[in-house]
The first five atom37 places (N, CA, C, CB, O) and aatype in JSON, in Angstrom:
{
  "aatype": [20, 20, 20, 20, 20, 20, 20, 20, 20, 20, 20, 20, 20, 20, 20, 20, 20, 20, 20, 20, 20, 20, 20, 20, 20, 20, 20, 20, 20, 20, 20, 20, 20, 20, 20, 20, 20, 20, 20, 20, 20, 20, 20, 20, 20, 20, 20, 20, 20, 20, 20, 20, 20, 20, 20, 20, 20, 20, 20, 20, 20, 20, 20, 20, 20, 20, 20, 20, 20, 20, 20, 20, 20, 20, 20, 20, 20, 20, 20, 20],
  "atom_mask": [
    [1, 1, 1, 1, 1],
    [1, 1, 1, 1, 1],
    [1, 1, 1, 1, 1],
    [1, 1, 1, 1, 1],
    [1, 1, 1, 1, 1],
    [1, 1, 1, 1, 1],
    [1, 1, 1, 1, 1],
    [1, 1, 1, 1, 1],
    [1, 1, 1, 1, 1],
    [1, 1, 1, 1, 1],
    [1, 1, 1, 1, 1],
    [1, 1, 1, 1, 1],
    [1, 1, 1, 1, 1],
    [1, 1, 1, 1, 1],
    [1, 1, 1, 1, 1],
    [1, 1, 1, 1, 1],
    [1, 1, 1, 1, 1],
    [1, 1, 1, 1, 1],
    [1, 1, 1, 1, 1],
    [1, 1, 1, 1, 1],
    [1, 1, 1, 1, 1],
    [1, 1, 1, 1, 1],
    [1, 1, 1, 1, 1],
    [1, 1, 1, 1, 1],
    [1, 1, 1, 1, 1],
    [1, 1, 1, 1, 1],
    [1, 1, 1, 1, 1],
    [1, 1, 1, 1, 1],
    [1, 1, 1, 1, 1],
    [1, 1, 1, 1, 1],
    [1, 1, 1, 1, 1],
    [1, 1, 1, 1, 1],
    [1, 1, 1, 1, 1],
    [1, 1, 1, 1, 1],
    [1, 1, 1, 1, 1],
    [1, 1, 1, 1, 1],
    [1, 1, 1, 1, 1],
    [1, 1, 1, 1, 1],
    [1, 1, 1, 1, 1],
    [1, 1, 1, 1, 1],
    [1, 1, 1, 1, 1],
    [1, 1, 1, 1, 1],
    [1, 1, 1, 1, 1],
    [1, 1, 1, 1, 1],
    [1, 1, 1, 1, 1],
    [1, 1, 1, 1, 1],
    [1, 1, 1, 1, 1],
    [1, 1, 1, 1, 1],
    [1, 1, 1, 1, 1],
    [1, 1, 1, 1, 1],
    [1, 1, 1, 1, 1],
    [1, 1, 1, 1, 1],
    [1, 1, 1, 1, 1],
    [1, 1, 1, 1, 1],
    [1, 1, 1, 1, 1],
    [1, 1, 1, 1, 1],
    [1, 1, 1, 1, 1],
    [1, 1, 1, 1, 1],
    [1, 1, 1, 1, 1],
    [1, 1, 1, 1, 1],
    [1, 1, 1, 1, 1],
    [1, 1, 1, 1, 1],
    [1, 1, 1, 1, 1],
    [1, 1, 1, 1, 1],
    [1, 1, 1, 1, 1],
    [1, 1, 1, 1, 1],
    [1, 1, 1, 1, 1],
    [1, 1, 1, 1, 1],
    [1, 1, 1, 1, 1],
    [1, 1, 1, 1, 1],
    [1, 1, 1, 1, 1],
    [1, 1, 1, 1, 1],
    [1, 1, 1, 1, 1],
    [1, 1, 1, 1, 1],
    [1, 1, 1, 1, 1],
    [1, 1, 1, 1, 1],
    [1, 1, 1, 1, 1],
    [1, 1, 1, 1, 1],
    [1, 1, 1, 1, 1],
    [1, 1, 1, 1, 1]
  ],
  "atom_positions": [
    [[83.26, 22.35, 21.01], [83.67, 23.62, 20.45], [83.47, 24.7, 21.52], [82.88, 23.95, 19.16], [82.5, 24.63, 22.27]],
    [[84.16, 25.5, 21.59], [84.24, 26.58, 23.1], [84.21, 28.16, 22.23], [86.24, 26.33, 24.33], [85.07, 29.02, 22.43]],
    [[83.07, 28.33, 21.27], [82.91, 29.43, 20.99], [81.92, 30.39, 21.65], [82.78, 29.31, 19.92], [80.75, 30.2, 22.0]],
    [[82.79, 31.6, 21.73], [81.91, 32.92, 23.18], [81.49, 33.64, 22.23], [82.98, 34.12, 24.57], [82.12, 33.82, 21.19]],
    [[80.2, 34.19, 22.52], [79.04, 34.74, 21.85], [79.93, 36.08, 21.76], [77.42, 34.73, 22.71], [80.73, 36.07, 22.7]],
    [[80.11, 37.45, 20.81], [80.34, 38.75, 21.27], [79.15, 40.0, 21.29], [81.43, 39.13, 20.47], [78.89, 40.98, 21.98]],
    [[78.5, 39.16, 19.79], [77.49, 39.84, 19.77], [76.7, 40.1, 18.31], [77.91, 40.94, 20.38], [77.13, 39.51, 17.32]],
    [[75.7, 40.87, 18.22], [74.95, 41.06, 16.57], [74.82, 42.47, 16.47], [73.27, 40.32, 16.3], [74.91, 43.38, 17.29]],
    [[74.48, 42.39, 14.87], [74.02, 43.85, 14.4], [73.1, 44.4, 15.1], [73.52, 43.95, 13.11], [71.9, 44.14, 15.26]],
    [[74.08, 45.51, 15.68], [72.51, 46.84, 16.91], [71.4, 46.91, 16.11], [72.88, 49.08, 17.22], [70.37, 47.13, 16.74]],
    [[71.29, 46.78, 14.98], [70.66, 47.05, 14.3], [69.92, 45.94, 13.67], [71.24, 47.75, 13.72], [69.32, 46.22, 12.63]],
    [[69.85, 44.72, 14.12], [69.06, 43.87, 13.6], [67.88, 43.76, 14.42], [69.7, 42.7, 13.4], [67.64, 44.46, 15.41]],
    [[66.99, 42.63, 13.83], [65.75, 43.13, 14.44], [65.64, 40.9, 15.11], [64.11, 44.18, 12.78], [64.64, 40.32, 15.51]],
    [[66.7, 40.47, 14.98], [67.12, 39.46, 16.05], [66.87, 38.63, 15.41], [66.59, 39.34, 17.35], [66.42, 37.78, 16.17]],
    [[66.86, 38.09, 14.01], [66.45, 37.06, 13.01], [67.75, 37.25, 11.4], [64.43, 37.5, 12.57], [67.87, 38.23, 10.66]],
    [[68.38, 36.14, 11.38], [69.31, 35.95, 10.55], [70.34, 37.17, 10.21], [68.65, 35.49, 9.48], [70.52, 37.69, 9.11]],
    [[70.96, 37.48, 11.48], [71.83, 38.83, 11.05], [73.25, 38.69, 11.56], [71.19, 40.3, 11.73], [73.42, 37.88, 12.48]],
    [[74.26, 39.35, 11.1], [75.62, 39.4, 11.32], [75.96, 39.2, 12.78], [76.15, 40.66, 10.82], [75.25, 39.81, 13.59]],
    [[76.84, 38.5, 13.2], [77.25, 38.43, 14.07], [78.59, 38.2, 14.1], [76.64, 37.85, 14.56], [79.2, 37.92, 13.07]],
    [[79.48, 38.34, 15.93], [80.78, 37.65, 15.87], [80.94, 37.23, 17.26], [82.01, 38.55, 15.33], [80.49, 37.78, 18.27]],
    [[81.85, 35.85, 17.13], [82.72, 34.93, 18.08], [83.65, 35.0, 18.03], [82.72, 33.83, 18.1], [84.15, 35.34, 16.96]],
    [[84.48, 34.73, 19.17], [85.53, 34.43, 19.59], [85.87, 33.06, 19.57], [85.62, 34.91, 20.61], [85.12, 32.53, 20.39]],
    [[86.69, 32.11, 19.01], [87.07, 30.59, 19.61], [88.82, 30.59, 20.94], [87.51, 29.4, 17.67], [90.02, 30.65, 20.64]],
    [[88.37, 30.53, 21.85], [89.39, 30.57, 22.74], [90.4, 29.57, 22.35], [88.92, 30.38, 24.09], [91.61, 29.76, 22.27]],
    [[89.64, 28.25, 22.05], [90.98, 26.89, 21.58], [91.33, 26.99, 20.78], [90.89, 25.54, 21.39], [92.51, 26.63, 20.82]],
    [[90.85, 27.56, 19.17], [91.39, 27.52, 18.15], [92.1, 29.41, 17.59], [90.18, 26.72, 17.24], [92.57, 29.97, 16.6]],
    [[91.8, 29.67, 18.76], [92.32, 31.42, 18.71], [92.12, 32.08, 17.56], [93.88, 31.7, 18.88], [92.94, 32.7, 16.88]],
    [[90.32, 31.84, 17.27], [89.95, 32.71, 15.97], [88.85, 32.98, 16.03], [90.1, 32.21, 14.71], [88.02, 32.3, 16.63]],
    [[88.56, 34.23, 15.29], [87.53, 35.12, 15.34], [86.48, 34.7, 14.47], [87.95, 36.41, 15.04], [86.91, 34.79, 13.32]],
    [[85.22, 34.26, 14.48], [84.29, 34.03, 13.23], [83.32, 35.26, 13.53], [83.43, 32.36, 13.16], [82.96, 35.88, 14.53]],
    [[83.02, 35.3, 11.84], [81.76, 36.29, 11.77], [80.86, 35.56, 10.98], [82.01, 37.79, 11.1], [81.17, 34.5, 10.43]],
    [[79.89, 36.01, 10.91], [78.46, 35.63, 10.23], [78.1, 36.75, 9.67], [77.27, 35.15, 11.16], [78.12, 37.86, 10.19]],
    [[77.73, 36.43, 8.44], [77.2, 37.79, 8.33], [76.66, 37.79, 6.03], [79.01, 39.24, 9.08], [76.66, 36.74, 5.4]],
    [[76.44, 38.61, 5.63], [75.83, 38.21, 4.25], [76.79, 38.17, 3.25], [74.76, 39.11, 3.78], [77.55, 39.14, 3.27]],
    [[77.06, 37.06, 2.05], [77.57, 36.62, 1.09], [77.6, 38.0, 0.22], [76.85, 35.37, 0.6], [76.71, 38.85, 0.26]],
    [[78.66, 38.06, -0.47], [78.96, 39.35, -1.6], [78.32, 38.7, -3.11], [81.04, 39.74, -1.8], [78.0, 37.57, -3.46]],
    [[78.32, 39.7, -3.61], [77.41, 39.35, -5.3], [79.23, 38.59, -5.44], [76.64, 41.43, -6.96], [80.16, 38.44, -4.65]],
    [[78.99, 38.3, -6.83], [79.71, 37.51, -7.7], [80.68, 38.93, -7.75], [78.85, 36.77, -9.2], [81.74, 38.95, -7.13]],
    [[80.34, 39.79, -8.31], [81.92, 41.09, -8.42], [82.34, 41.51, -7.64], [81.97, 42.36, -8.97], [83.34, 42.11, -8.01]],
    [[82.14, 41.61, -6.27], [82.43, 41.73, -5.2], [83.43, 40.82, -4.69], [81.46, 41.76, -4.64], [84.48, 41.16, -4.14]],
    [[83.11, 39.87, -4.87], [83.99, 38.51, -4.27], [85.26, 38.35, -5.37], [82.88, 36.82, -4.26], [86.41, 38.02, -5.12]],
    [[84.7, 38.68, -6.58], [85.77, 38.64, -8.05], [87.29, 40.07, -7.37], [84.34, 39.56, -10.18], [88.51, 40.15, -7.26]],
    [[86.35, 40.67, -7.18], [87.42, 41.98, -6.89], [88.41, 42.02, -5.45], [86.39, 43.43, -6.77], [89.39, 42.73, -5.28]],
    [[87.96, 41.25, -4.72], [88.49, 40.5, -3.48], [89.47, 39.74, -4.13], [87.42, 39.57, -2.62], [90.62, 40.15, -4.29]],
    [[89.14, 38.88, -4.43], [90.23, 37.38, -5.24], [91.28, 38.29, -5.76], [89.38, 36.2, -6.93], [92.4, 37.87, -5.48]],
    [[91.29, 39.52, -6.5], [92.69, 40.12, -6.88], [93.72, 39.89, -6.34], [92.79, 41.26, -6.84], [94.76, 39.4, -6.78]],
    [[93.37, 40.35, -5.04], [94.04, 40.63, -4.06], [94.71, 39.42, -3.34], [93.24, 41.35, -3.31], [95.92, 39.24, -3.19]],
    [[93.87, 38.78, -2.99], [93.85, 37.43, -2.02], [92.78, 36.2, -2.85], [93.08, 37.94, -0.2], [91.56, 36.26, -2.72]],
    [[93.52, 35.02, -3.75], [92.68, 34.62, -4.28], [92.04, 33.53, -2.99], [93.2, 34.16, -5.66], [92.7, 33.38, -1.96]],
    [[90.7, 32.81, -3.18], [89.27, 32.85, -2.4], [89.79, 31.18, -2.9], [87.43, 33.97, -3.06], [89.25, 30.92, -3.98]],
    [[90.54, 30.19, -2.49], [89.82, 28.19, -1.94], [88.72, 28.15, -2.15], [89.76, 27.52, -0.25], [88.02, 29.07, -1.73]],
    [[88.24, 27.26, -2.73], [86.71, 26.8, -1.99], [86.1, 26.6, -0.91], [86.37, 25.94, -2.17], [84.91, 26.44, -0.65]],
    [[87.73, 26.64, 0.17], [86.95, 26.29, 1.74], [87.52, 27.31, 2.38], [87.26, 24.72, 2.64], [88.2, 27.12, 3.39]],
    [[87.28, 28.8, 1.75], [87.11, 30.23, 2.07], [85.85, 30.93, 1.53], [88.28, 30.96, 1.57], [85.24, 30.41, 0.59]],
    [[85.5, 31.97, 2.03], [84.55, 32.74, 1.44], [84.64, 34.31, 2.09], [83.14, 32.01, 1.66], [84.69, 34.37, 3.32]],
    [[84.67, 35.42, 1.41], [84.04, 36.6, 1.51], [82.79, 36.86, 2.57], [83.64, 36.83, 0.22], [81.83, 36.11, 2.41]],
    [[82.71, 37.65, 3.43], [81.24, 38.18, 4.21], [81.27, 39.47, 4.25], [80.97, 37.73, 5.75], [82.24, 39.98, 4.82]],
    [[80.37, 40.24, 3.74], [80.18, 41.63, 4.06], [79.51, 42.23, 6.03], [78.96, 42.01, 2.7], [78.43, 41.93, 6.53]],
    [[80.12, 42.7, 6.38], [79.92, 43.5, 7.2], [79.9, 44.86, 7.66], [80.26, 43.17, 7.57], [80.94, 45.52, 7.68]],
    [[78.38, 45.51, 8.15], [78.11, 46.55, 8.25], [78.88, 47.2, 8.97], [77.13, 46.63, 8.49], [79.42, 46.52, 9.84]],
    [[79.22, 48.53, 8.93], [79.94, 49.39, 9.58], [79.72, 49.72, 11.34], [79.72, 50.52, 8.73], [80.53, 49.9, 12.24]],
    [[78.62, 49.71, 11.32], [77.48, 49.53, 12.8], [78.7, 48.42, 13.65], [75.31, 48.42, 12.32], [78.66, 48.31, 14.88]],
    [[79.37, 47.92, 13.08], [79.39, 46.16, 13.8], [80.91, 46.22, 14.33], [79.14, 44.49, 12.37], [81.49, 45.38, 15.02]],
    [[81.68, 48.16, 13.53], [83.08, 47.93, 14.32], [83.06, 47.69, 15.66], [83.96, 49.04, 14.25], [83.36, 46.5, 15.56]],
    [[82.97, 47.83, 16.66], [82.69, 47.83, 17.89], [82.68, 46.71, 18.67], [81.72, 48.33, 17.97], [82.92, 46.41, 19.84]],
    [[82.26, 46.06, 17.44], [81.89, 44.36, 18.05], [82.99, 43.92, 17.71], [80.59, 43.31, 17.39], [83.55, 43.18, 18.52]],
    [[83.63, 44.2, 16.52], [84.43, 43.44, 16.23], [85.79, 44.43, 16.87], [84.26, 43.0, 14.64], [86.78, 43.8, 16.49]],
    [[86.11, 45.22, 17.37], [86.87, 45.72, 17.95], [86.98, 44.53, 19.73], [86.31, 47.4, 17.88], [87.95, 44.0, 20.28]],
    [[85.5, 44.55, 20.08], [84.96, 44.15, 21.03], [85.84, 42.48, 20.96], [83.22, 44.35, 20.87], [86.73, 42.18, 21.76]],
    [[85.54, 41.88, 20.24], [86.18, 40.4, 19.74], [87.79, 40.34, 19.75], [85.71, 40.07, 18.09], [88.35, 39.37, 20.24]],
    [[88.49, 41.4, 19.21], [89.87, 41.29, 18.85], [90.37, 42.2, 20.52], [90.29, 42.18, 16.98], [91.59, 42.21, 20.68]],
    [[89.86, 42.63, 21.23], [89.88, 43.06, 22.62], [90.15, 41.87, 23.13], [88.66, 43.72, 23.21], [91.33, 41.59, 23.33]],
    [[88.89, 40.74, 23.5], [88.42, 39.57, 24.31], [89.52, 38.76, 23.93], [86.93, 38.93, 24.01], [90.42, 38.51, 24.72]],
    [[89.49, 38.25, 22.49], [90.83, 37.55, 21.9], [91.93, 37.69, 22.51], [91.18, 37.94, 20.68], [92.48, 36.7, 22.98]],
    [[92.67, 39.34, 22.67], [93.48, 38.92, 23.06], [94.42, 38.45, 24.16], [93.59, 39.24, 22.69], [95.48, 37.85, 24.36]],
    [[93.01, 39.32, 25.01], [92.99, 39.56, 26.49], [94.47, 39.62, 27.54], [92.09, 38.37, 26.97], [95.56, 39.81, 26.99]],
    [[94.42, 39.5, 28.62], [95.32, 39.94, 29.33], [96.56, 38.89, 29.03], [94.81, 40.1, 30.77], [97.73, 39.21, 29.21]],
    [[96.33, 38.12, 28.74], [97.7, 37.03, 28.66], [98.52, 37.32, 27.2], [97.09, 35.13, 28.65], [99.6, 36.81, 26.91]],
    [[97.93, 38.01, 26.55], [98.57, 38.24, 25.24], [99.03, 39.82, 25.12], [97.5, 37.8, 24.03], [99.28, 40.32, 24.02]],
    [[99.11, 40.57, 26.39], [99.58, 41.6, 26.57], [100.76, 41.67, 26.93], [99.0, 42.12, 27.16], [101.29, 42.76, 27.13]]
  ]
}
């Protein structure tokens, strides 16, 4: 698997916190980051209903950057 680190919550204190990758081979972005309550995820599904081999992650606002940072790296110079 050839996934590149981008980075974590500035704001974590370096133990079980949001993060995001890049996968160069499979040209996709993963995040990590904390599970939504049950209405949260219900009110999502409206929209876009949720597979079982999907899920919802909340991410802090702190973390655009990174993830700006990710969809930058992603697409990099060859996709310009």
């Amino acid at each position: 698997m050839a996934l590149r680190f981008i980075g974590i919550d500035p704001n974590t204190n370096g133990g079980n916190c949001p993060g995001v990758w890049i996968d160069d081979v499979k040209k996709e972005v993963l995040f990590q980051s904390w599970k939504p309550d049950a209405e949260t995820e219900a009110a999502c599904a409206e929209n876009s209903p949720l597979p079982s081999s999907e899920g919802v992650v909340r991410l802090p606002y702190r973390m655009i950057q990174l993830i700006r940072k990710a969809c930058d790296e992603a697409e990099g110079p060859q996709l310009r």
